[in-house]
N, C-alpha and C positions, 0 to 999 in steps of 0.2 A: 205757116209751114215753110215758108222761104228763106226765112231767120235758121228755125230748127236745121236746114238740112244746110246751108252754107257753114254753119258753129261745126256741124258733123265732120262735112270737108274739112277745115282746119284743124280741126282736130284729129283729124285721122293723119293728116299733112304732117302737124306736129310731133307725132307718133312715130311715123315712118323715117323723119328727120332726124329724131333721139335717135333713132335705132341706128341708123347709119354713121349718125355720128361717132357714138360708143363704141360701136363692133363686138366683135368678140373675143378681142383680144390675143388671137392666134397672131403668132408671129412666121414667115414664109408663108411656104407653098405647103396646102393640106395634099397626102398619101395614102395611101391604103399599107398596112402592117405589112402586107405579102410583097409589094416591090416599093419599100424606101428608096429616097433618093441616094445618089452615092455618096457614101462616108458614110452615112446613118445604117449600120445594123443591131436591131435590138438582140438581146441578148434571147440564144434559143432556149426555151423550157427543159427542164428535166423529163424524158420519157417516161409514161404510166409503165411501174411495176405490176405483170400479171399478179390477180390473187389466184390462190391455187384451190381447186375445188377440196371441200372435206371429203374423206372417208367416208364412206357407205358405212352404215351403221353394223352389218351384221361383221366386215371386216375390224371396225372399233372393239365388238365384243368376244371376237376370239383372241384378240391379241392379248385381254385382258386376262385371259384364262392361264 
């Protein structure tokens, strides 16, 4: 059992090593969308166009008349 659980440690070592090694790639300093750092502004959204409620059915059927 002394075998099995020292192979675990190293292996979890070696695990933890890839990972750090690798990273993930991110280049700087990580921000949140809401205050970028300065220079960085993303570009703002188009605002949601209301939709417009339909017509009441009984006003639909006299217009048709």
């Amino acid at each position: 059992m002394g075998i099995l659980s020292s192979a675990m440690r190293f292996a979890v070592l070696v695990f933890l090593l890839a990972g750090l090694a690798s990273g993930c790639g991110q280049r700087g300093e990580l921000y949140l969308r809401d205050s970028p750092p300065p220079g960085v502004k993303p570009p703002r959204p188009e605002a949601y166009a209301p939709v417009p409620y339909p017509p009441p059915a009984g006003d639909a059927a006299e217009k048709k008349r």
